[in-house]
C-alpha positions as CSV (number, residue, x, y, z in Angstrom):
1,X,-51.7,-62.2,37.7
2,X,-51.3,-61.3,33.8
3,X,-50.1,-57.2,33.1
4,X,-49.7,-55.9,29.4
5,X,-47.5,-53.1,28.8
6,X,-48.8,-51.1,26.5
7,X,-46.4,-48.1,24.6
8,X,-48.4,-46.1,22.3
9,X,-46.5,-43.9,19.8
10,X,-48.4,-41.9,17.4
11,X,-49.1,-44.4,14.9
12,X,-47.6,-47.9,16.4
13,X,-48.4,-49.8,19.5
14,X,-45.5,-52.1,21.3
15,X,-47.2,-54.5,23.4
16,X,-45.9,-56.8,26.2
17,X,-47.8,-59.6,28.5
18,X,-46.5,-61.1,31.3
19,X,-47.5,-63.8,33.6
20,X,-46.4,-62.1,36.8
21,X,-46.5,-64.9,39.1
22,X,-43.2,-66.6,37.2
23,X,-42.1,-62.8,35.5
24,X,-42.1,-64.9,31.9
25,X,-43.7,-63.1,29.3
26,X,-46.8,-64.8,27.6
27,X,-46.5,-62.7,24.6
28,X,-45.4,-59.6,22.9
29,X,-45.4,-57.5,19.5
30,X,-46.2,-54.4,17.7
31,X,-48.8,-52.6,15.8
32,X,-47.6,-50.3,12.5
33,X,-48.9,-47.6,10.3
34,X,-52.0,-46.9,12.5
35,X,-54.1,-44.5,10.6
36,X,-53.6,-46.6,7.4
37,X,-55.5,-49.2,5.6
38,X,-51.9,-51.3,5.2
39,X,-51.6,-51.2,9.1
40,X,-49.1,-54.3,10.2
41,X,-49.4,-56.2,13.3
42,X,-46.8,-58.4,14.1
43,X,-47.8,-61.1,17.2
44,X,-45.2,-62.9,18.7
45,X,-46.9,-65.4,21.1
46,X,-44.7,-67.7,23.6
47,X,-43.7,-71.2,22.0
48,X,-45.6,-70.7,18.9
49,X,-44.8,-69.0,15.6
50,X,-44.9,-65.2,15.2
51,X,-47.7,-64.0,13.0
52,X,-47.7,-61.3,10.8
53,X,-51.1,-59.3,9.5
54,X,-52.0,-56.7,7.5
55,X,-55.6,-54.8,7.7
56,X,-57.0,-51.7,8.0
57,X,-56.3,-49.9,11.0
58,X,-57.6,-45.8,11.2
59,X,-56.8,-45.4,15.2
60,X,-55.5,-46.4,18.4
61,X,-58.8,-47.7,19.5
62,X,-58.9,-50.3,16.7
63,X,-55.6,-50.9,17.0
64,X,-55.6,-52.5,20.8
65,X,-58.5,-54.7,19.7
66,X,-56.6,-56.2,17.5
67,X,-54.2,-56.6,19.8
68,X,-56.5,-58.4,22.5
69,X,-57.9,-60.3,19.7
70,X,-55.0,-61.6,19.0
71,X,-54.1,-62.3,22.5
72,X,-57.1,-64.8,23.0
73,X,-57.1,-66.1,19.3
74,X,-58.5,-69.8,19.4
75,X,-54.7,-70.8,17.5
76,X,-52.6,-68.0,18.0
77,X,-53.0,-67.0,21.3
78,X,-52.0,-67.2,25.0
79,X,-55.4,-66.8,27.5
80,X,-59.1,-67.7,26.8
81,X,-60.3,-64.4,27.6
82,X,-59.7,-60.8,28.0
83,X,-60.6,-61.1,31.9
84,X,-57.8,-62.8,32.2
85,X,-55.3,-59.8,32.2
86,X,-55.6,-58.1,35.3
87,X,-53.9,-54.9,35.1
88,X,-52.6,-52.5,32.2
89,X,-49.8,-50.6,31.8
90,X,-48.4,-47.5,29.9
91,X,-45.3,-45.8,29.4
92,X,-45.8,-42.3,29.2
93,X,-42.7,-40.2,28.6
94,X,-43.1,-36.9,30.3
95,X,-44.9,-36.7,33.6
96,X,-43.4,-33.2,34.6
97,X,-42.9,-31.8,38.0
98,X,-46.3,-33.7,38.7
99,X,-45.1,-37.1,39.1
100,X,-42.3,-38.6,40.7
101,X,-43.4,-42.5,40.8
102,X,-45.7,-44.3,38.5
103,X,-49.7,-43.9,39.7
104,X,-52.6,-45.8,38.8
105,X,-55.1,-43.6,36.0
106,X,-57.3,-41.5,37.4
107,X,-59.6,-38.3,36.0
108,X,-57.1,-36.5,37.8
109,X,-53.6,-38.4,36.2
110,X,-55.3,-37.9,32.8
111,X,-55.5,-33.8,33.3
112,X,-52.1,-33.8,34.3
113,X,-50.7,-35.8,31.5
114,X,-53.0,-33.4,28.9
115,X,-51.4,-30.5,31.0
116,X,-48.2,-32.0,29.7
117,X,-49.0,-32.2,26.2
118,X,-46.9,-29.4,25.3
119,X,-43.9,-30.3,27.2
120,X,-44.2,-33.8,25.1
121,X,-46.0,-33.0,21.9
122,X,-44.8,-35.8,19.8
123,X,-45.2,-38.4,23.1
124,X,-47.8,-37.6,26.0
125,X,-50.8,-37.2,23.1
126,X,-50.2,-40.9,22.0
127,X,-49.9,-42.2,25.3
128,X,-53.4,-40.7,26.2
129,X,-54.8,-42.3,23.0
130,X,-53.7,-45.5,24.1
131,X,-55.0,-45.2,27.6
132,X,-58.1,-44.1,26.1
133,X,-58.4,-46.9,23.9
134,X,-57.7,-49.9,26.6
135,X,-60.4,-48.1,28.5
136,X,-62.7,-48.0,25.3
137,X,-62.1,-51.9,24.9
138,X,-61.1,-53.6,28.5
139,X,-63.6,-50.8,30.5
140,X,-62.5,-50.6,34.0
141,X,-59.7,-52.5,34.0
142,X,-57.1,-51.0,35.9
143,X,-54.2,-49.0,34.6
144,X,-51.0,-47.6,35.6
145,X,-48.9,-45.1,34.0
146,X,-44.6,-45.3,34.4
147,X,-43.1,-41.8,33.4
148,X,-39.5,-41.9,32.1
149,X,-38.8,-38.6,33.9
150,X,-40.2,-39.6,37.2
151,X,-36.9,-41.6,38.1
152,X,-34.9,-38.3,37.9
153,X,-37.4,-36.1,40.1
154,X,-34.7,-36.7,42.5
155,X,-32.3,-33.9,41.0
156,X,-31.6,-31.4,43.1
157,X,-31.6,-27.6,41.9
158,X,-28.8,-27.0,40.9
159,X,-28.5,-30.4,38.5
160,X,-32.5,-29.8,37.4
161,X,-32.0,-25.5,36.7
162,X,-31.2,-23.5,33.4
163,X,-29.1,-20.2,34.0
164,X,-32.0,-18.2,32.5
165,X,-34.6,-15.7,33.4
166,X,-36.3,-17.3,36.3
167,X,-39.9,-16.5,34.8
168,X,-39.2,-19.4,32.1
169,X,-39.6,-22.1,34.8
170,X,-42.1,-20.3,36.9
171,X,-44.4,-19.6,33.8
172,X,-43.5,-22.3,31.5
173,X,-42.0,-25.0,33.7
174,X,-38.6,-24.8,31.8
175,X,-36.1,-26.7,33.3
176,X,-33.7,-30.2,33.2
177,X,-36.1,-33.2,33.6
178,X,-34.1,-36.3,32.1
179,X,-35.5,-39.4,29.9
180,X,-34.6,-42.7,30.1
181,X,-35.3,-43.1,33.7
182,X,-37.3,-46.4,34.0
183,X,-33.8,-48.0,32.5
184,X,-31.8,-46.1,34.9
185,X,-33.5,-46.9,37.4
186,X,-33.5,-50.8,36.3
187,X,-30.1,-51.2,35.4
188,X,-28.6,-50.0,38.5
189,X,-30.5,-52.2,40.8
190,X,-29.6,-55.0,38.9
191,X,-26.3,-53.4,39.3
192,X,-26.3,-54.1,43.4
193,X,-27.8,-58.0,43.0
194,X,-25.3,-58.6,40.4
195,X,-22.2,-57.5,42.9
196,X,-24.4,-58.1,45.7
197,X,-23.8,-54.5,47.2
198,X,-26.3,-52.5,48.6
199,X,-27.8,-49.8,46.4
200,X,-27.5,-47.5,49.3
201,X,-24.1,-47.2,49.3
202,X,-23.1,-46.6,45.6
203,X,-21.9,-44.1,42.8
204,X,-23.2,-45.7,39.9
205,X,-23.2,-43.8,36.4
206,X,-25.3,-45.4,33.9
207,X,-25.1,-44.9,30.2
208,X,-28.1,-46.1,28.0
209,X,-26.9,-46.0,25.0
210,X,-28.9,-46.6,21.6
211,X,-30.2,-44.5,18.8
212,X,-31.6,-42.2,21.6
213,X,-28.6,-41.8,24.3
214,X,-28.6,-40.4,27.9
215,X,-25.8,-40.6,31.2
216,X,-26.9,-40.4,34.6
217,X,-25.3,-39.9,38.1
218,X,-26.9,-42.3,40.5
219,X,-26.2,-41.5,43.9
220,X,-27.1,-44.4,46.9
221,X,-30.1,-45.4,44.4
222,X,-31.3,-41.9,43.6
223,X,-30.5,-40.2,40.3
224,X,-28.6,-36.5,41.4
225,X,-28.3,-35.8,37.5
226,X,-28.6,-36.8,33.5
227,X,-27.7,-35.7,30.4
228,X,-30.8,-34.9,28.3
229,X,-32.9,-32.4,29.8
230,X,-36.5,-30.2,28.7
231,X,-36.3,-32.5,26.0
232,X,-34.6,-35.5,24.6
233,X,-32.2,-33.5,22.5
234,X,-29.6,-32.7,25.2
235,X,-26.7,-34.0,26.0
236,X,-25.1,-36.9,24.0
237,X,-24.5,-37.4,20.8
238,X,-27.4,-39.6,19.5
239,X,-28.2,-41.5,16.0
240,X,-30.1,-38.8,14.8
241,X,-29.8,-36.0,16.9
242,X,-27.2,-33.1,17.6
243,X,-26.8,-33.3,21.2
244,X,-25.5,-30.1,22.5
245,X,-24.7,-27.3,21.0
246,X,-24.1,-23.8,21.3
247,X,-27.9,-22.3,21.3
248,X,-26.6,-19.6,18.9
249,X,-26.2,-22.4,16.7
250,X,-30.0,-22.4,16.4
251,X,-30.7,-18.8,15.4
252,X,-27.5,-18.8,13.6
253,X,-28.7,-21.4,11.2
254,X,-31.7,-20.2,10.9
255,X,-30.7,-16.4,9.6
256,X,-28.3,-18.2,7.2
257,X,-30.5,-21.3,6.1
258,X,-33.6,-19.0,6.2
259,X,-35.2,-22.3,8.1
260,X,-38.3,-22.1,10.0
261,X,-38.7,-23.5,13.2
262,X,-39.9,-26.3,12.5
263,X,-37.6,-27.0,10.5
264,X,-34.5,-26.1,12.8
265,X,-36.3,-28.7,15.2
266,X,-36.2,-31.6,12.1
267,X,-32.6,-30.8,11.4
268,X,-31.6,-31.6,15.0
269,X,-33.9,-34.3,15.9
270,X,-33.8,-36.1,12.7
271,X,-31.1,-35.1,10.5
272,X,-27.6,-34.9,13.2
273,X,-26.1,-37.2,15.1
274,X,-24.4,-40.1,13.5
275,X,-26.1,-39.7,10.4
276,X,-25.4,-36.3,9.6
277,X,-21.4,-37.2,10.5
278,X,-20.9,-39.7,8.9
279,X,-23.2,-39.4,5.6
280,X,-24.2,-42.5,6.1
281,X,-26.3,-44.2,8.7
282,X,-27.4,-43.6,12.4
283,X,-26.8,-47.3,13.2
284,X,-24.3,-47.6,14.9
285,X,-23.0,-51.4,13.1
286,X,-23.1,-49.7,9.9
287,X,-20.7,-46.5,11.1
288,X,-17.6,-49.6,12.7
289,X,-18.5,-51.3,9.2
290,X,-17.7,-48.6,7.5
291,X,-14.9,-47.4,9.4
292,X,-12.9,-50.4,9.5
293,X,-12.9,-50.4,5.8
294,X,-11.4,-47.0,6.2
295,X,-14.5,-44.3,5.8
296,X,-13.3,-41.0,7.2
297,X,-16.2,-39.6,7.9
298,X,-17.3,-42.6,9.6
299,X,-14.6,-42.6,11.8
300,X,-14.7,-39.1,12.7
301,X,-18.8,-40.1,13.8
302,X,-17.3,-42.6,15.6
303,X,-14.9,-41.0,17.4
304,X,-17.2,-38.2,18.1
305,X,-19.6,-40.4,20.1
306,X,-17.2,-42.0,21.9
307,X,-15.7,-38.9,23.3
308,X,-18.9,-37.5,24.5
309,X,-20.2,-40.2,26.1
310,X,-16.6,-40.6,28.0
311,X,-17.0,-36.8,28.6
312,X,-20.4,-37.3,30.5
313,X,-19.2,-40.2,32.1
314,X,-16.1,-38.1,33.7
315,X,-18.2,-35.0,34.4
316,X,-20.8,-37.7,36.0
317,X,-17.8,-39.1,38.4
318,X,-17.2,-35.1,39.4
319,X,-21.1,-35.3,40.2
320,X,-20.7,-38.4,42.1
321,X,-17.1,-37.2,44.1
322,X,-16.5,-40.8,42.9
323,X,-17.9,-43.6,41.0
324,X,-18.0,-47.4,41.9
325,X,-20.1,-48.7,39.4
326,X,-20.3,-47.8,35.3
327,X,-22.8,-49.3,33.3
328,X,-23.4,-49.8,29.7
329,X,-26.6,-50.8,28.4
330,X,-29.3,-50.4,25.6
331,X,-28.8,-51.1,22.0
332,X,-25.3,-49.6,21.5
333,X,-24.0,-50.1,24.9
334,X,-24.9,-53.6,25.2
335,X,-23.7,-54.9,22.1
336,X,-21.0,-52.7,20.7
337,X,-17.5,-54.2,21.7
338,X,-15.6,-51.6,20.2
339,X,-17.2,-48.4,21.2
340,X,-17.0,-49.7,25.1
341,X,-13.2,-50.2,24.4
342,X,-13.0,-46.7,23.1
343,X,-14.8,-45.4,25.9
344,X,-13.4,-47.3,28.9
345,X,-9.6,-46.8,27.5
346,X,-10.3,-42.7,28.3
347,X,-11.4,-43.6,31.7
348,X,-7.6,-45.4,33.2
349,X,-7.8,-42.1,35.1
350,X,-10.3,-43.4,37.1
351,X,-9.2,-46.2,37.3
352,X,-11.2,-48.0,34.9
353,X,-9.5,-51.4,34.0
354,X,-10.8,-53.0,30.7
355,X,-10.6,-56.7,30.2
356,X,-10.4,-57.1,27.1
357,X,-11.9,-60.9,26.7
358,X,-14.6,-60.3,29.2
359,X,-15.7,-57.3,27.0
360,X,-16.1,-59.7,23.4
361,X,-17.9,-62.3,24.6
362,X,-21.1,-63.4,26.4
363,X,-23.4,-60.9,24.3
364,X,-27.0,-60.0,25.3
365,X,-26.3,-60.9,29.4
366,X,-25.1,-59.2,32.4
367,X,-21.6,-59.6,32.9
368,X,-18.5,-57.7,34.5
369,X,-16.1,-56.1,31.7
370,X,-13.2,-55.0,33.9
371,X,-10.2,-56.5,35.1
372,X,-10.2,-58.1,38.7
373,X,-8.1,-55.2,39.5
374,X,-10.6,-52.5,38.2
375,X,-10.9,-49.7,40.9
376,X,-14.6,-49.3,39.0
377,X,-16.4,-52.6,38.4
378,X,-17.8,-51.8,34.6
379,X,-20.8,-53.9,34.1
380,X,-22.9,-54.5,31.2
381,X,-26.2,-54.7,32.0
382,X,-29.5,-55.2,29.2
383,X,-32.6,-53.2,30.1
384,X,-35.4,-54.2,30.1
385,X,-37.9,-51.2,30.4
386,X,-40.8,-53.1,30.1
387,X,-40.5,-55.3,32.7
388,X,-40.4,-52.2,35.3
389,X,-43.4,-51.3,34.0
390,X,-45.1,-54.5,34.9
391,X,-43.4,-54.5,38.3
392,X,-44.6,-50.9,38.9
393,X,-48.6,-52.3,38.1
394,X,-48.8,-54.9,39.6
395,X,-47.3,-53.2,42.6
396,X,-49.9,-50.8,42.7
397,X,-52.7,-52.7,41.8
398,X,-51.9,-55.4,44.1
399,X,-51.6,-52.3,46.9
């Protein structure tokens, strides 16, 4: 059985297929600057070379033909036909209080997802255009949608609720939901095969740390609580965004600044973070590059990232009454020796024992950090996002 993952942003589309009766994936790439006529597509099938091409590309639509051209291109390629793929699907990024697994697309999934649309404007409209489009091009082929909030519909209350008027969430629905939960969700059960401890039984807290960064408190397999919350801007430190703050910040700012709202929302989402620390960059090799060469204000980003992540981590073990397992992955976590150092040296209270060779070699695989003394086994894990949303179809379709 052959599944493509499909994530639509606004004007790209990242693409996956795997081969789901050996989990290897066929082929994969990315389509750019949709809406332009110097749209990119970038092919990158198994065993061959990547291919690179640049058209005309006004919309989603076009866009995934392309794509399945490209898939079943007599040189390039990896099937003889489009029928070959059995089963499509999507990340969508907000699925609300209406979804807390992934579901197959229905009439019904789609209203709910438009419902949405304002709780995700930048996300849930592109996602729809995608689905849209596989459906314009691959008919009834089936599709399945894998919500990065669903994984954290397991909060209780208290974790999930803002300490404001009540009629915000009845009305509006304004309340903690969480991102990042398909890696969450991924990284901790490859957690328990890795130790070979049931998932049942743990305190795990993850941290999935990249450009976009959130902690979560993972309680016997269930998540009881993350850091980022009606919207991706809560909680850590990020590459481009604030994190939290002080609300008054917000209308502080704007009185001063005389900023609109809009572009209060740009300054925080695009212009904090790392970047606007440091002066320099929101990637996260460039801020240790420039540190070590003795950039102050690089070394102050640094340092402020580092602390708040090992703040979460200790509010996370309060959470958990505990924590057995910590795990770093995505971009940041899973390749930056340094900042785990910085982190994991904060943590002896727990008993967090770094070793320090384990922790500088072996990048890009799973592996154990921590001493064999550790009370906390500190794992690195990669995620790999788009391989639970394969699993997830082809669970359901195969239903």
């Amino acid at each position: 059985m052959n599944v493509l993952v499909i994530n639509a942003g606004s004007s790209s589309v990242k693409y996956q297929l795997y081969n789901m009766n050996d989990e290897s994936v066929l082929a994969k790439g990315r389509v750019e600057r949709i809406g332009l006529d110097s749209a990119i597509l970038t092919h990158e099938p198994e065993g061959k070379s990547e291919v690179r091409e640049v058209s005309e590309i006004l919309e989603h639509t076009t866009a995934i033909k392309k794509v399945l051209d490209m898939l079943v291109h007599r040189e390039f390629g990896v099937l003889h036909s489009i029928k070959e793929i059995d089963a499509v699907g999507h990340r969508v990024v907000h699925g609300g209080e209406f979804f807390s697994t992934s579901v197959l697309v229905t009439e019904e999934v789609k209203k709910k997802i438009k419902h949405l649309f304002d709780l995700a404007p930048l996300h849930n409209p592109a996602h729809m255009l995608g689905i849209n489009a596989v459906e314009a091009n691959m008919g009834d082929v089936p599709q399945v949608v894998v919500f990065d909030t669903a994984f954290h519909q397991s909060m209780p209350p208290e974790a999930y609720m803002y300490a404001i008027p009540k009629i915000w969430y009845s009305k509006h629905k304004v309340r903690r939901y969480g991102f990042h939960g398909t890696s969450h969700q991924y990284v901790s059960e490859r957690a328990s095969r890795f130790l070979n401890k049931p998932l049942d039984s743990l305190k795990i807290v993850s941290a999935h740390i990249g450009n976009g960064a959130s902690c979560a408190a993972i309680l016997n397999g269930k998540s009881i609580d993350t850091s980022m919350g009606l919207t991706p801007l809560e909680g850590m430190m990020m590459g481009t965004r604030s994190g939290d703050l002080d609300p008054a910040v917000v209308t502080f700012a704007m009185g001063k600044e005389d900023l609109t709202l809009n572009e209060v929302n740009s300054m925080l989402n695009k212009h904090s973070g790392l970047q606007a620390i440091s002066g320099l960059s929101s990637d996260m090799r460039e801020i240790t590059e420039a540190m070590d060469e003795g950039d102050k204000n690089a070394k102050l980003a640094f340092d402020m990232y580092a602390y708040r992540v090992r703040k979460y981590i200790g509010a996370y073990a309060a959470a958990l009454n505990g924590i057995d397992i910590l795990i770093f992955t995505a971009g940041v976590g899973e390749n930056s020796v340094i900042l785990r150092k910085a982190v994991c040296d904060g943590l002896t209270y727990l008993g967090v024992e770094l070793d320090d060779h384990r922790n500088e070699t072996g990048r890009g695989i799973e592996k154990r950090i921590s001493s064999d003394s550790s009370a906390v086994d500190v794992l690195v894990i990669p995620t790999n996002e788009e391989w639970m949303i394969a699993r997830d179809t082809y669970e359901l379709v195969m239903m």
